[in-house]
N, C-alpha and C positions, 0 to 999 in steps of 0.2 A: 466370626463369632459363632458358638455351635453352643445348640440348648437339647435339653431334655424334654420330652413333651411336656407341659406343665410348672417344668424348673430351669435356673438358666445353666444345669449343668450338663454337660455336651452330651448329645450321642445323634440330633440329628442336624445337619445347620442350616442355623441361620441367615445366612449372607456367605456367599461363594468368594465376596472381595476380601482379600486378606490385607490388605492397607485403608486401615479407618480414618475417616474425615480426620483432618485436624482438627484438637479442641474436643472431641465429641464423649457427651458425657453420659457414659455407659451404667446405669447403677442396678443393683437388687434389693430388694426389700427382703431382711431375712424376720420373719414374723417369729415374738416366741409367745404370742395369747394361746393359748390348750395348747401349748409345743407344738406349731405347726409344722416347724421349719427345725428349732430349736431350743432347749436341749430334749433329749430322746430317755437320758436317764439324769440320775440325780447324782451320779459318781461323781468330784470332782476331775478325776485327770479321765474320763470318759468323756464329757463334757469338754472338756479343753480338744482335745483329738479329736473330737464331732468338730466343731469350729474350725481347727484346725485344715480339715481335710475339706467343711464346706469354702473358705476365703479359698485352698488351694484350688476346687473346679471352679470356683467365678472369677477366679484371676486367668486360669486357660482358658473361659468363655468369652474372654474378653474385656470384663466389667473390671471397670477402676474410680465405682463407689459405694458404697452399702448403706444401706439404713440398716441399722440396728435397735432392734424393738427396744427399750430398755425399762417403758412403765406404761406398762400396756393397762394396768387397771389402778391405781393409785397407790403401787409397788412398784419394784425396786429389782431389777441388773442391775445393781451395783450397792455400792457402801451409800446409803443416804441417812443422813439424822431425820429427815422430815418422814418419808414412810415407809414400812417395812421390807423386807426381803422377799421377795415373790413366791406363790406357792408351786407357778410354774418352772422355779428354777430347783426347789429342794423339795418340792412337796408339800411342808407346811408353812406357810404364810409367817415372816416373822423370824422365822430358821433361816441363819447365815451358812454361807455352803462350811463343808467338812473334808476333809480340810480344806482351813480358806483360802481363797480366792476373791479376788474384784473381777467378775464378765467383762463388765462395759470397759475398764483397764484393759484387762487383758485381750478384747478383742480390736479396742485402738494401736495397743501395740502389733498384732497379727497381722491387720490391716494395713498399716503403713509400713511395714516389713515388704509387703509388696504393691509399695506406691496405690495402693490403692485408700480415698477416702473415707472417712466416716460418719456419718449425720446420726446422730443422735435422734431416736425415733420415739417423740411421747405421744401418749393419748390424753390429752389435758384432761376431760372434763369424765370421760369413762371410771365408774369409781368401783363396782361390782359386777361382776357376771357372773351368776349360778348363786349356788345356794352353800359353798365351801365356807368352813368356818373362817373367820376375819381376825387379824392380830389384834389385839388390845391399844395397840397403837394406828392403827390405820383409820384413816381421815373421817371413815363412815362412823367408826366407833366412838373419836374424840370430837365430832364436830358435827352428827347427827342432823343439824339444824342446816347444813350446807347443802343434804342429801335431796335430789330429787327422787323418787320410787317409782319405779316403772316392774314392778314385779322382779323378777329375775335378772333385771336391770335396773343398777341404781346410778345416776351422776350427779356430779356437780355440777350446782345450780348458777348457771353459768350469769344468772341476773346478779349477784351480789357479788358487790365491790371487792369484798375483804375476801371472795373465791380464787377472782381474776386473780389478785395481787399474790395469794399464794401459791398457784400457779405459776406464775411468773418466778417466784422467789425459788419453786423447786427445776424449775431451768435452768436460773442463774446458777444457781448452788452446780450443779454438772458443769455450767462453760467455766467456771470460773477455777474449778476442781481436777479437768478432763480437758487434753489434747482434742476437744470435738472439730470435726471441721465445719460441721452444719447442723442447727437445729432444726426439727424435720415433724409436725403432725400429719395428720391421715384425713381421713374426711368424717370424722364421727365430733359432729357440738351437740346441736338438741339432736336428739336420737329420730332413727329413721321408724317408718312403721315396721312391723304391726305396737310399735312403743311411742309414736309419734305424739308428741307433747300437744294436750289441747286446754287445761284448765292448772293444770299442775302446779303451775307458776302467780296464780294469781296474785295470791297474796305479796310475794315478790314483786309485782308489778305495780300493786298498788303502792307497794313503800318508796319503790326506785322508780316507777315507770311515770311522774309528771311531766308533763309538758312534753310526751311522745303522743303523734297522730295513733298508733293504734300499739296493740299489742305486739304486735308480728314486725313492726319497725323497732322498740324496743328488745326484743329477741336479736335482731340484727345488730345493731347497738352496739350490745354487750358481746357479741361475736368478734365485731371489731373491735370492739375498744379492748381483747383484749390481744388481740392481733397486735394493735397498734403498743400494748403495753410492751410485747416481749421484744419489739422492733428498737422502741428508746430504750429498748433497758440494754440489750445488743449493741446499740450506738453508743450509747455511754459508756461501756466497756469499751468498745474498740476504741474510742477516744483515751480514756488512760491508759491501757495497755500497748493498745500500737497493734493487738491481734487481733487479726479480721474470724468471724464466725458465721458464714450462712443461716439466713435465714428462710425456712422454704414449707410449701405448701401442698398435700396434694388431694385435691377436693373433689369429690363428685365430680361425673365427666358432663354433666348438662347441667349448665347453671340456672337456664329458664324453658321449661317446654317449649317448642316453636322457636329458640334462636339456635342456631341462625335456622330459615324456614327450613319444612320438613320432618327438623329434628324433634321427637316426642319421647316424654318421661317424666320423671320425678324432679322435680325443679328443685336443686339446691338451695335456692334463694327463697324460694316459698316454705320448704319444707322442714331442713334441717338452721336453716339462716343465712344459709353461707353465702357471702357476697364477694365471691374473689375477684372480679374486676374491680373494686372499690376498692382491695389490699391491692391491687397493681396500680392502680391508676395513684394509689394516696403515698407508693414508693415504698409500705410495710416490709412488702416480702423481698428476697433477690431469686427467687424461681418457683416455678407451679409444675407440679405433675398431675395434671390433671388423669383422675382414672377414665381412658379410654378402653374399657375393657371391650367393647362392640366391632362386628368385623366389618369391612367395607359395606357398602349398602346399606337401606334398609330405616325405619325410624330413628338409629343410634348411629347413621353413617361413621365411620371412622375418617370417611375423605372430606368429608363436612366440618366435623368438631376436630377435629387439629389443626387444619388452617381457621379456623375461629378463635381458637383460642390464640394463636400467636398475635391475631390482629388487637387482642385485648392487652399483649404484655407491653406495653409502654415501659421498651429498654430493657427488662425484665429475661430471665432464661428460662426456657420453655422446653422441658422434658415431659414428652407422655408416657404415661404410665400402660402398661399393655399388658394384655389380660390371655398370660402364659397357663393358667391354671384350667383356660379353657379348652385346653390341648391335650389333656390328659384326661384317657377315658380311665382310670383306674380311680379317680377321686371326684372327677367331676360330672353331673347328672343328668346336664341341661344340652342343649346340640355344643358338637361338638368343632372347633374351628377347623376348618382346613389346612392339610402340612402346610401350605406358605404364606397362610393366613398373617402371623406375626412378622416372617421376612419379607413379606408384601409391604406392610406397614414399615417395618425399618426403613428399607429402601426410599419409600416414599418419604419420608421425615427428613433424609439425606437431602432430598429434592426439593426442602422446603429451606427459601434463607431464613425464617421467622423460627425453625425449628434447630434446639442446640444439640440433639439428643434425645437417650428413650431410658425408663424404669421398666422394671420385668419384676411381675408379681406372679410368683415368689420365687424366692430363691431355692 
């Protein structure tokens, strides 16, 4: 498999063995929040050939899965009745492409052109970033009252029932619509600092929060329950239908400061809610990618938190996420990983039975 400094498309490599484990489940996140990754312009058949020619280097990288961002802010890759059309894909929020097109279609079918999968990539609860004008119809404008406000970030309030549930309903609406193979979020519920929820929600908590020991267990809660909702609501379809659709997760790489010892940071469980050993252990999810963005050694060991994390998947598939971005001194600003810094870690992953595979952010 041969990657790009920072991207998984080839020029240095990754791994010298050219016959990959059996099973081994190779994936890219291709981000399109500010067009990270994609699209680059607003043209339709530019766009299509950007895509085009990215599935072509991650299919000679190796990879045979992709996330595809497709509602990175409470819009729309793709045809949806519930929110609008992204301003990341045309420009103006609400503006369907010209001449049209379906992305999330048309990159299912790209995709599986070359056996390679497709997970479906939301951001549930992310509802604004920045200050761009908003469609008339997006959820912040019709439903105000769902909105949490964190200044230049705004989300859904992940405490009210009737949020979960439309979340869930714009899931379903995509599996039910779209050849996905996998439904797929990131690690963003209550937002991280310097946005970090402390009073926000009160009110919410006093209407829903009874007979919860504290605030911060509530927050949890509702993390779950709505994990847990898009889980039955997955099951229920594959039960009438007969078609299976992954369910998967990839959260924060430290879920509690100090576990396993050593490891120090931002505690997912404390901070943002996230409690993924309790979606593995209660059988929600069917795989974690956890973000192991960190190189071996050191307070975020990498040789630490991926054998940790495999001891928590009870049966579950266990892809790390691996943090390609830190490889590239043209974008990135922080130290810089070492050339075999990521095929160190592949290697190593091979060597683990608890471990099925790796993600590579970004593509």
């Amino acid at each position: 498999m041969a990657v790009l400094a920072g991207s998984v498309r080839a020029q240095w490599r990754l791994d010298r063995v050219t016959v990959y484990p059996k099973e081994e489940f190779r994936g890219a996140w291709i981000a399109t929040v500010n067009n990270l990754d994609w699209p680059r312009t607003t043209s339709t058949s530019a766009q299509q050939a950007e895509l085009v020619a990215l599935l072509d280097g991650l299919k000679a990288a190796g990879i045979n899965a992709v996330f595809f961002q497709i509602r990175p802010a409470c819009d729309a890759f793709y045809a949806s009745s519930y929110e609008p059309w992204s301003a990341w894909l045309t420009g103006t929020q609400g503006q369907p492409p010209e001449p049209f097109y379906d992305p999330l279609a048309f990159a299912i079918e790209e995709a599986h052109k070359r056996g390679m999968e497709l997970h479906a990539w939301f951001n549930p609860f992310r509802a604004v970033i920045g200050s761009a004008p908003l469609a008339d119809t997006h959820i912040a404008v019709t439903h105000p009252e769902w909105i949490l406000d964190f200044g230049d970030l705004k989300i859904l309030n992940p405490g009210i029932p009737d949020v979960r549930s439309y979340i869930a309903d714009v899931i379903m609406d995509v599996v039910t619509r779209y050849d996905v193979d996998g439904v797929h979020y990131d690690d963003y519920f209550y937002p991280y600092p310097p946005n970090q929820i402390t009073n926000e929600d009160q009110e919410t908590y006093a209407t829903y929060g009874g007979g919860f020991a504290s605030i911060d267990t509530w927050r949890r809660y509702n993390i779950n329950m709505f994990v847990r909702t898009v889980h039955e609501r997955l099951t229920a379809f594959e039960a009438e239908t007969g078609r299976v659709v992954k369910h998967g997760v990839s959260p924060f790489g430290i879920w509690k400061s100090g576990v396993p010892s050593g490891i120090n940071g931002l505690s997912a469980y404390d901070v943002i809610y996230a409690d993924a050993p309790n979606w593995l252990a209660q059988e929600w999810i069917d795989y974690l990618v956890p973000q192991l963005y960190w190189p071996f050694g050191g307070g975020q060991d990498y040789g630490k938190l991926a054998p940790w994390w495999a001891t928590q998947m009870n049966g579950r598939h266990l892809y790390p996420g691996h943090g390609l971005y830190r490889a590239d001194r043209n974008t990135y600003g922080g130290t810089l990983f070492a050339a075999d810094e990521v095929p160190r870690q592949v290697r190593f992953n091979r060597a683990q039975d608890g471990i099925h595979g790796s993600v590579f952010f970004r593509a």
